[in-house]
C-alpha positions as CSV (number, residue, x, y, z in Angstrom):
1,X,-84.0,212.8,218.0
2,X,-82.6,209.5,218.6
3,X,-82.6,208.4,214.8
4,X,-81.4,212.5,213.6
5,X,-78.1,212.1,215.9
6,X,-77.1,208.7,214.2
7,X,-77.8,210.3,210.5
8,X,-76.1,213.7,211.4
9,X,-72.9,211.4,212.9
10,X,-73.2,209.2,209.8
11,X,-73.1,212.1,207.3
12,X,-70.5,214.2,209.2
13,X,-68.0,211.3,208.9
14,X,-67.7,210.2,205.4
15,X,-68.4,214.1,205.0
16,X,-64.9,214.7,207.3
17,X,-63.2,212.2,205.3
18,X,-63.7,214.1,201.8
19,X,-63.1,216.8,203.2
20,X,-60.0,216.1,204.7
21,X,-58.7,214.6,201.2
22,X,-56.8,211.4,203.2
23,X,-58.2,208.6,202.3
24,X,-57.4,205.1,201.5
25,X,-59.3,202.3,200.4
26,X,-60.3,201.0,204.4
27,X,-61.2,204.8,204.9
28,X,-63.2,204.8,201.6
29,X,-65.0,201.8,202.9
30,X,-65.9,203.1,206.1
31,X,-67.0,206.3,204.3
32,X,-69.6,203.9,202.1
33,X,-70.4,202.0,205.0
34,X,-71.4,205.1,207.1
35,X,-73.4,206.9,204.0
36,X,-75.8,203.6,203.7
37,X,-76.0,204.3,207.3
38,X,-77.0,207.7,206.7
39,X,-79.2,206.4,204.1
40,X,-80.8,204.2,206.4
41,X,-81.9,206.3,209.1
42,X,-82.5,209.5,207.4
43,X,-85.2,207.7,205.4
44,X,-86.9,207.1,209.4
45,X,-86.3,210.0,210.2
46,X,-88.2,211.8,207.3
47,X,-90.5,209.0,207.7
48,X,-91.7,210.0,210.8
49,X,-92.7,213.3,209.2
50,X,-93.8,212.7,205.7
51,X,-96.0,209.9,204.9
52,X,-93.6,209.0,201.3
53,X,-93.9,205.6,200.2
54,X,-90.4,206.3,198.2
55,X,-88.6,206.9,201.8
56,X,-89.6,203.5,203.0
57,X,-87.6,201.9,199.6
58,X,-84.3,204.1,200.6
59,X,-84.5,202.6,204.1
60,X,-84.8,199.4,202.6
61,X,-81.8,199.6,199.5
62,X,-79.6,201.1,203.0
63,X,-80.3,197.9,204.6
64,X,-79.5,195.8,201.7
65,X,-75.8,197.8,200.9
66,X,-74.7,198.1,204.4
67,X,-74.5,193.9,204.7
68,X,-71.9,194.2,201.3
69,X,-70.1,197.1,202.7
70,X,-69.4,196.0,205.8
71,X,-67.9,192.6,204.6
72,X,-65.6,194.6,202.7
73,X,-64.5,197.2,205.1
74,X,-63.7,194.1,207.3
75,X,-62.0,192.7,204.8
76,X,-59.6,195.4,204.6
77,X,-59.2,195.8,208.3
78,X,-58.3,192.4,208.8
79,X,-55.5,193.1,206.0
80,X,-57.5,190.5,203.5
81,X,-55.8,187.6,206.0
82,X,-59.0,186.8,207.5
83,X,-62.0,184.5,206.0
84,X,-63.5,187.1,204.5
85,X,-62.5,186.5,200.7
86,X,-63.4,188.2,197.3
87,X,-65.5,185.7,196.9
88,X,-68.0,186.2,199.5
89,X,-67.9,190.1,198.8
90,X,-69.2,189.2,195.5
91,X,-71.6,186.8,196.2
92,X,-73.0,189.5,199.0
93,X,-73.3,192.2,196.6
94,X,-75.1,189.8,194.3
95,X,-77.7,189.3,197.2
96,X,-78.3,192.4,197.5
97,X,-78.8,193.3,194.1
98,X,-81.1,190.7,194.1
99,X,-83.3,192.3,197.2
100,X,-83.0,195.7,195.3
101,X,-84.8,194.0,192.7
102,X,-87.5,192.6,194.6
103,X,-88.0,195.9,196.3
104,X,-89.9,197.2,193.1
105,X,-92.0,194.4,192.9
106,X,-95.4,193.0,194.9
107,X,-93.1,190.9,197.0
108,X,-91.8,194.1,198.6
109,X,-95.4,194.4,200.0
110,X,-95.0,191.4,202.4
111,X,-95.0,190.9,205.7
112,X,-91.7,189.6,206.4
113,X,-89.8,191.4,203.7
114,X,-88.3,194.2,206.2
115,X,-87.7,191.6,208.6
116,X,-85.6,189.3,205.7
117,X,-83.6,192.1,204.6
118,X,-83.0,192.6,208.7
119,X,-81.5,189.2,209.4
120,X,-79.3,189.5,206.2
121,X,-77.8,192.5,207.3
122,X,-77.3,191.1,210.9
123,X,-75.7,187.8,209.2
124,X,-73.4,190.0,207.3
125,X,-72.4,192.2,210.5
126,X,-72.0,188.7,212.7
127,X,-69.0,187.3,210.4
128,X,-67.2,190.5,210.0
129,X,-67.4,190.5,213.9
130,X,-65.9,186.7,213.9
131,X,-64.0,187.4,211.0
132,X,-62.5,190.5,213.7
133,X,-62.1,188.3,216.4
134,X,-60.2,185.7,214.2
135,X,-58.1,187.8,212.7
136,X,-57.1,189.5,216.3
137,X,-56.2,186.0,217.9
138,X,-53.7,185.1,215.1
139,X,-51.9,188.3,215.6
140,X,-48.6,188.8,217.1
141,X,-48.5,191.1,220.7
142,X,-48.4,194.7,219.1
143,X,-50.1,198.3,218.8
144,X,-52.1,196.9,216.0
145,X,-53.9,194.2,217.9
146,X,-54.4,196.3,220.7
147,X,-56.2,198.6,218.8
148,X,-58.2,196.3,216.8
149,X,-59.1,194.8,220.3
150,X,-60.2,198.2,221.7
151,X,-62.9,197.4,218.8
152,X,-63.8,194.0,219.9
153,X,-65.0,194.9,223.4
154,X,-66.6,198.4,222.0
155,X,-68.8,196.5,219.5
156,X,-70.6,193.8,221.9
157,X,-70.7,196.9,224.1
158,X,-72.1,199.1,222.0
159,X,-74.7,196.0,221.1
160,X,-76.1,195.7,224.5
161,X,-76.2,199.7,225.6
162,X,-78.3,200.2,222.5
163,X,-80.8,197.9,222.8
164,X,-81.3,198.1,226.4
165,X,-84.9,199.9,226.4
166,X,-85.9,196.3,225.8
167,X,-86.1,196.1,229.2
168,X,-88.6,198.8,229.4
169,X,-90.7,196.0,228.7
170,X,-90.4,195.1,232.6
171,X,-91.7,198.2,233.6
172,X,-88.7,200.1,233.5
173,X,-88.3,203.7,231.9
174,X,-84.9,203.6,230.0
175,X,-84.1,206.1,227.1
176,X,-83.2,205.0,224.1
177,X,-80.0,205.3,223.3
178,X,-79.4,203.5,220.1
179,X,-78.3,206.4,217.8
180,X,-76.0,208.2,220.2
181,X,-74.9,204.5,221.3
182,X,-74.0,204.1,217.8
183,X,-72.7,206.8,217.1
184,X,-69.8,206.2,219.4
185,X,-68.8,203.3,217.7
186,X,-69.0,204.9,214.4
187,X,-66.4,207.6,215.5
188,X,-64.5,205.0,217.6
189,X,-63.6,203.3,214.8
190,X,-63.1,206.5,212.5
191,X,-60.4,207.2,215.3
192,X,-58.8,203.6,214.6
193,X,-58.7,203.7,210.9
194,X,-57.9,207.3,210.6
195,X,-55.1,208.1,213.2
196,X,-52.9,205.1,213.8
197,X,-50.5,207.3,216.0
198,X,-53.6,206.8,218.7
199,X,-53.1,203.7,220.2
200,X,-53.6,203.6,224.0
201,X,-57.0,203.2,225.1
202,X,-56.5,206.6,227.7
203,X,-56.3,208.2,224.8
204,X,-59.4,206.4,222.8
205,X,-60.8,207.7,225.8
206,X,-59.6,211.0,226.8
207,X,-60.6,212.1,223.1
208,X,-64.2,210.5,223.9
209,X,-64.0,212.6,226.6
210,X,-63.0,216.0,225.5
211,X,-66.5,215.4,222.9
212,X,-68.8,214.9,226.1
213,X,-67.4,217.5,228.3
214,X,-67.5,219.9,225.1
215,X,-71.0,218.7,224.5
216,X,-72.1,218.8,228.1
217,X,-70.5,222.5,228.3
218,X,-72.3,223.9,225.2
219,X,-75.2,222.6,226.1
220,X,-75.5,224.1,229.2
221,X,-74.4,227.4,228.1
222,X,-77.7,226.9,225.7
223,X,-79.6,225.8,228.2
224,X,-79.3,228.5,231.1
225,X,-79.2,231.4,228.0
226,X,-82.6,230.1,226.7
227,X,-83.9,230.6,230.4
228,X,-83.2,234.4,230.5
229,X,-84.3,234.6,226.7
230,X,-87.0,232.5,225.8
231,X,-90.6,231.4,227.6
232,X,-89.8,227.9,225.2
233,X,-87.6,225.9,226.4
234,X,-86.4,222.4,224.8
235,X,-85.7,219.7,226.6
236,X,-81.7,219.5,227.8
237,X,-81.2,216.0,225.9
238,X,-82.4,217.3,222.7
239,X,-80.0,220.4,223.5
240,X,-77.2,217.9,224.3
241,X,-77.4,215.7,221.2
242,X,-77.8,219.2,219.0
243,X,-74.6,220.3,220.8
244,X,-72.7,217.1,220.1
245,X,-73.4,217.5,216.6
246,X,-71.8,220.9,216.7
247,X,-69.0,219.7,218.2
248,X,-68.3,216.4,215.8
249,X,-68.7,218.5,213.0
250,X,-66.6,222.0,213.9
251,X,-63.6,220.4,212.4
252,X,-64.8,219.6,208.6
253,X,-66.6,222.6,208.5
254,X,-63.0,224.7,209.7
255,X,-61.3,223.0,206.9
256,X,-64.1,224.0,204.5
257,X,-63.9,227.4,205.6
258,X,-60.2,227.2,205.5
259,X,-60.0,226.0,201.6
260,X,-62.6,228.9,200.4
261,X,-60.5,231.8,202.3
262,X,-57.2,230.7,201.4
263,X,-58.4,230.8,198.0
264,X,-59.9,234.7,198.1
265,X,-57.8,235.6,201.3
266,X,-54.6,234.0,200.9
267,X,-53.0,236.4,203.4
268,X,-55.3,235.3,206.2
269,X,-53.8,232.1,207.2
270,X,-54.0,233.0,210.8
271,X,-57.8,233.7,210.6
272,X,-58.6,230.4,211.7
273,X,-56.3,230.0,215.2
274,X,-57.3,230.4,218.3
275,X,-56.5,233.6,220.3
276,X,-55.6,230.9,223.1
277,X,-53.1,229.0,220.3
278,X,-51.0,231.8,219.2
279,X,-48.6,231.0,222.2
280,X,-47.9,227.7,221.5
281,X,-47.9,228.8,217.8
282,X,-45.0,231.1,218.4
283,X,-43.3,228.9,220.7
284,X,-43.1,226.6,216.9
285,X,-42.3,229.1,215.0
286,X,-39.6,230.1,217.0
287,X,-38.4,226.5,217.4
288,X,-37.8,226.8,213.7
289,X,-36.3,229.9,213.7
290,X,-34.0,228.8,216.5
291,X,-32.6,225.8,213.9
292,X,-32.2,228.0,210.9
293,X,-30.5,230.1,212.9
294,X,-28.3,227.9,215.2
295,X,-25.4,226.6,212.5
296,X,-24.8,230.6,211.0
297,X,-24.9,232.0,215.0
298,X,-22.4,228.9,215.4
299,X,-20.3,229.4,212.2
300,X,-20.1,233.1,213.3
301,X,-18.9,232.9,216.5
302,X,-16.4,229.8,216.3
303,X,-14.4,231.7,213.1
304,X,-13.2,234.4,215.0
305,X,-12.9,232.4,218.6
306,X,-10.6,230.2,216.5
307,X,-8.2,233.0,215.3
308,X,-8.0,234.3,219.4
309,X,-7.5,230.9,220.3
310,X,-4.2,230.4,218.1
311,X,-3.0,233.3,218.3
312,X,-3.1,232.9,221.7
313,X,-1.5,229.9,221.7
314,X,1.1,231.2,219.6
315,X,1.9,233.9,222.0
316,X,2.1,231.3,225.1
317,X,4.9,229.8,223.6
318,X,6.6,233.2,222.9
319,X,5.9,234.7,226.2
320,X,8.4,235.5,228.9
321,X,7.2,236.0,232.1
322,X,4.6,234.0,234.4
323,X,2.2,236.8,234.2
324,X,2.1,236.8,230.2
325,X,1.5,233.1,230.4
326,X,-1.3,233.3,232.9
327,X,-3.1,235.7,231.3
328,X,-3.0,233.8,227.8
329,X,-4.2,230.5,229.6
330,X,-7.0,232.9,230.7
331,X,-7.6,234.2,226.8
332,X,-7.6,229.9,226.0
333,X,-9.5,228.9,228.4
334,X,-12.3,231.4,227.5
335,X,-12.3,230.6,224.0
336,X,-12.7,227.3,225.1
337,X,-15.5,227.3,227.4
338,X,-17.3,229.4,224.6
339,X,-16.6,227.1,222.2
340,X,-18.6,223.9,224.6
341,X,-21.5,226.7,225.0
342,X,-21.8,227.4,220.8
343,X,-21.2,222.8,221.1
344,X,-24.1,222.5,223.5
345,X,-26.5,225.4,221.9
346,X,-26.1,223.8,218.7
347,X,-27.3,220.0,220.5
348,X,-30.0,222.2,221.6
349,X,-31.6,223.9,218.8
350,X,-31.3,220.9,216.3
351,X,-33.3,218.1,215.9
352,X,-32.6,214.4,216.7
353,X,-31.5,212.2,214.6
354,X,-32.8,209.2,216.8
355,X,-31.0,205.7,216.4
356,X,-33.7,203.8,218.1
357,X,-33.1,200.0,218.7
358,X,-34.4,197.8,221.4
359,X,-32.8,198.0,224.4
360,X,-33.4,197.2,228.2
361,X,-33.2,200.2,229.9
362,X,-31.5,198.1,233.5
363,X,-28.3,198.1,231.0
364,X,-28.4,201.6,230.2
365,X,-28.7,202.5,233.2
366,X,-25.8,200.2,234.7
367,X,-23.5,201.6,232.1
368,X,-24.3,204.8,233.1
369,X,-23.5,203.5,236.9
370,X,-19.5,202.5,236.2
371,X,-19.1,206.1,233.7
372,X,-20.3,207.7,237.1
373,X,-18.1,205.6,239.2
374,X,-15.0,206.6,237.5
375,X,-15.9,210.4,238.0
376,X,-13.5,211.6,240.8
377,X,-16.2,213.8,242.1
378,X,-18.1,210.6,243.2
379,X,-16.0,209.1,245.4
380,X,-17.6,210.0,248.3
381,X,-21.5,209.0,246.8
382,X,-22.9,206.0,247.6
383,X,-24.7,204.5,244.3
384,X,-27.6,202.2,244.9
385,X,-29.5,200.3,242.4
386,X,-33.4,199.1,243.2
387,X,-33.5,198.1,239.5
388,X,-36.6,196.2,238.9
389,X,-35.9,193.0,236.8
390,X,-38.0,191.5,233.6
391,X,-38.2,194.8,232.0
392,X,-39.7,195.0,228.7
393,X,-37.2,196.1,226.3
394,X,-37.7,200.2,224.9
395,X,-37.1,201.7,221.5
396,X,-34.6,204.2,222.5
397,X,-31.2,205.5,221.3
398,X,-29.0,204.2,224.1
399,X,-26.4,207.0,223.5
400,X,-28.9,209.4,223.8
401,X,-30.4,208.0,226.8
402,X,-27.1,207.6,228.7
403,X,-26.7,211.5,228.5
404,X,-29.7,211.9,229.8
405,X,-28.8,209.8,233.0
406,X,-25.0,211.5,233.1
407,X,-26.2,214.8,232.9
408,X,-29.4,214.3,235.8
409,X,-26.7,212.0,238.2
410,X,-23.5,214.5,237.5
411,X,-25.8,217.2,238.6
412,X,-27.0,214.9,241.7
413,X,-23.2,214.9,242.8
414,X,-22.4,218.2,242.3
415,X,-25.3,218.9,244.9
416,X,-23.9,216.6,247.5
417,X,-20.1,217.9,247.7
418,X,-19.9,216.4,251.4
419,X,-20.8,213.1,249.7
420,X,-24.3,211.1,250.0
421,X,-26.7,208.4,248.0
422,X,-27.4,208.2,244.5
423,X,-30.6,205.5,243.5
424,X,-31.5,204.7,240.3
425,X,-34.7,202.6,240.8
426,X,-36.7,201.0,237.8
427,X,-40.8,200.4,237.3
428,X,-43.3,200.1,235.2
429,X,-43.6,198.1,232.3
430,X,-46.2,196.1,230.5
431,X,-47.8,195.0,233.6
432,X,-48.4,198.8,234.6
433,X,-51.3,200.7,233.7
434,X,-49.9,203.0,231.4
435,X,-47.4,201.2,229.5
436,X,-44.4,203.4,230.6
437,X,-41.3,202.2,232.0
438,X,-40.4,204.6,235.1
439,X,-36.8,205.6,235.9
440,X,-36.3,207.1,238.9
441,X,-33.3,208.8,240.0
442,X,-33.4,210.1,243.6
443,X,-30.0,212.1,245.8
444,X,-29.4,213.1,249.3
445,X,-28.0,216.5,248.0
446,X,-29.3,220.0,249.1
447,X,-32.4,220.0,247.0
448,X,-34.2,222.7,244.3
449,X,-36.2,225.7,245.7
450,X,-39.5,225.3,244.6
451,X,-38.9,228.9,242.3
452,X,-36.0,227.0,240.7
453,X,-38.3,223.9,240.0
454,X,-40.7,226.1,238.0
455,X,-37.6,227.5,235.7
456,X,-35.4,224.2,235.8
457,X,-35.7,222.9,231.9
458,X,-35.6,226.5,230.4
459,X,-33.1,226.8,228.4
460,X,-30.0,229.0,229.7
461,X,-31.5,229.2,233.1
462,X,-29.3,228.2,235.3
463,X,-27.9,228.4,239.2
464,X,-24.7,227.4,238.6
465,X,-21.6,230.1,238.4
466,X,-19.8,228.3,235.3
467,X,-23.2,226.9,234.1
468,X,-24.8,227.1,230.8
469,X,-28.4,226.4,231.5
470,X,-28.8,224.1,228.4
471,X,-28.1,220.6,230.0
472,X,-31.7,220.0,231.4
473,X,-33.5,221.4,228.6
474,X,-31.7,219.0,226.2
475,X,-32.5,216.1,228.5
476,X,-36.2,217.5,228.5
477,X,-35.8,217.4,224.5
478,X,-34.5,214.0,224.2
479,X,-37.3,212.3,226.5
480,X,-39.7,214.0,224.3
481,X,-38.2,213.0,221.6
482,X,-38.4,209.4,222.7
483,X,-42.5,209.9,223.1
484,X,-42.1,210.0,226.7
485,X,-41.6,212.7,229.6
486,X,-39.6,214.0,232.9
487,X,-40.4,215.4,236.0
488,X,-38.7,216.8,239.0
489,X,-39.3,216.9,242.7
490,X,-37.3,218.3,245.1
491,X,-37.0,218.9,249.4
492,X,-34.3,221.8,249.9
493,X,-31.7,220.0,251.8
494,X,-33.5,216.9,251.7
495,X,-32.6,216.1,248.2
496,X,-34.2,215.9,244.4
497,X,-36.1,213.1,242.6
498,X,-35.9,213.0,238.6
499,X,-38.6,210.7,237.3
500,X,-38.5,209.5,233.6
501,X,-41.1,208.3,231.2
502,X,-40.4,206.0,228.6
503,X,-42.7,203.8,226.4
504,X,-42.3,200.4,226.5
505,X,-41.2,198.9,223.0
506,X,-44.1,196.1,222.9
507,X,-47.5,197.0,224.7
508,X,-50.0,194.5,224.2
């Protein structure tokens, strides 16, 4: 079962890959690398059932590609900067010709054939690792070296779990793990080459993760239905490993399925999403809608409020009386305030153009301090600063980011009209566990219910008389837009904590 889990994995890969249509050359290597895998172990595994001499020759020509292969997937992983030349390809490929050719003769009959063709193919795997590690140490701190790195560790790893029923010969009773073991790494580094935008290790892992508890969940399902229904019951592992392979390959075979239907059913493009997805896929769809929308709703509207507006104007300097003048300051002052809510809509339902540069966030933030300082409505707040110093430096668009901080802090001291404290504190960094920079912006005012909370960054909700409900949201939509996040905890009449995500520019 062992051996049929690393085939399966090895097909369903390079299978995945076709299917999927994107593909470069690295992910066309892997792809070849993975079928002489495939090639390798589905020969044992038919081996073990029919007695073929031909199946032993497949193993054998499997062997003998995957040493070429791999020296030239490395090559391209290492960007053709590491010692791995053309050269050596070649004169690896030439080798293995060369064993292909003995494979039809007598010599193929000898003892230590298999175990020649073994020790090549280790060689070949042992300098793409160095050639790996090599290439790593030259490279400048960055996402890309981190995630190469991820593949450093995983590979001696991966080494040592799958050969440890060697110590069964102690008297120990260890499974062997050396397919499923393998295949791990296989779709570890399918995850490296194939989606770049991964490049945390939580999230190396939390997709590892989602696969086991997937696995774990189908398999039990299996298992405790095959008790009610059947006297023959497998053993879980082998239901565990069969579930796994469901699991890795559900996606390929969804876009299989997808291609045929929308070819005979090109109506049914919904056929294929979840019941539980159709939420968040109308939440998109109205997103879109929402920007199409936005600029005619905003043309619409501002025509005709300009027209009241100046004629309105016009009439204030015709009018006689106080009462005639009052009551057109009322008609402008109206049009105006509509006028900001159309202004801030619009910064709502478009997207961001983002201007990210480098930039230490301890600056922002200070620049933010003196705009607040100069508010009249502060001068009874205290400001404090716990700023934490040697920051790394963020990709953010400071403009952005500053309205962010004005519109969380202006809010703060609105909430504390008899006066009180305003921190900004500063964490995080490349030293933290996550790689997020935390800014933290804490007041002394009279706090959020914990109902509010729950409604606090939907747009147009909003507590305040003369409020249009769109300020929070838009902060929510330019943190996300920076890849990070915001939170919001809150003590009624104790005060309100804002804490802000953002990724740090370098993460090594």
């Amino acid at each position: 079962m062992d051996t049929f889990i690393l085939a399966a994995t090895s097909f369903i890969i390079p299978a995945s890959l076709v299917i999927t249509r994107k593909r470069d050359k690295l992910q066309e290597a892997f792809a070849g690398l993975c079928a002489a895998v495939f090639a390798v172990q589905a020969a044992i595994f038919l081996r073990n059932i029919f007695a073929f001499e031909f199946l032993f020759k497949i193993e054998y020509l499997g062997l003998l590609a995957i040493a070429p292969i791999a020296l030239y997937f490395f090559r391209l992983l290492t960007r053709k900067k590491s010692y791995l030349s053309g050269g050596a390809v070649a004169v690896f490929i030439l080798i293995s010709l060369g064993g292909s050719f003995f494979l039809f003769t007598p010599l193929s009959k000898m003892k230590y054939f298999r175990p020649i063709i073994l020790l090549y193919m280790i060689y070949a795997l042992t300098m793409c690792y160095f050639a790996l590690m090599w290439h790593v140490k030259k490279m400048l701190p960055g996402m890309e070296k981190r995630r190469l790195g991820y593949l450093l560790y995983a590979c001696p790893v991966a080494l040592i779990l799958s050969n440890i029923d060697l110590l069964n010969y102690w008297g120990l009773n260890l499974p062997v793990m050396n397919g499923i073991v393998l295949s791990i790494l296989l779709y570890l580094i399918l995850l490296i080459i194939a989606y770049p935008q991964i490049n945390e290790l939580h999230d190396f892992l939390a997709r590892a993760l989602v696969i086991f508890i997937c696995s774990v969940a189908g398999a039990v399902i299996f298992y405790f239905a095959a008790l009610f229904f059947s006297s023959n019951i497998p053993s879980f592992a082998g239901v565990l490993m069969a579930s796994f392979l469901i699991v890795i390959s559900l996606t390929p075979m969804k876009i299989v399925l997808k291609n045929i239907f929308s070819n005979f059913y090109p109506e049914s493009k919904d056929v294929f999403t979840s019941l539980y997805e159709f939420d968040e896929k109308l939440e998109r769809e109205k997103a879109v809608m929402l920007e199409e929308m936005a600029p005619v709703f905003a043309h619409e509207i501002r025509n005709p409020l300009g027209s009241i507006k100046g004629a309105a104007q016009y009439l204030q300097s015709e009018a006689v009386t106080d009462e005639q003048k009052e009551l057109l300051n009322v008609i402008v002052d109206g049009t105006n305030r509509l006028d900001a809510v159309v202004s801030r809509f619009l910064d709502y339902a478009h997207p961001y153009e983002l201007n990210l540069e480098s930039q230490n966030i301890n600056t922002i933030i200070r620049k933010t301090i003196s705009i607040i300082s100069a508010n009249i409505l502060a001068e009874k707040i205290t400001v404090v600063q716990e700023l934490e110093e040697n920051l790394p430096e963020a990709q953010v668009d400071e403009q952005q980011i500053i309205q962010v901080l004005l519109n969380i802090a202006l809010n703060a001291v609105e909430s504390m009209p008899q006066g009180g404290t305003l921190a900004f504190c500063t964490a995080g960094g490349k030293d933290s566990d996550d790689g997020y920079i935390n800014v933290i912006i804490r007041d002394t005012g009279k706090g959020i219910s914990r109902e509010e909370i729950k409604n606090i960054f939907k747009p147009f909700y909003t507590t305040k008389e003369k409020g249009v409900g769109l300020g929070l949201a838009i902060c929510q939509k330019i943190i996300k837009e920076h890849g990070g996040s915001i939170s919001v905890k809150s003590v009624p009449v104790q005060g309100t904590v804002f804490i802000i995500k953002i990724r740090t520019a370098v993460q090594n």
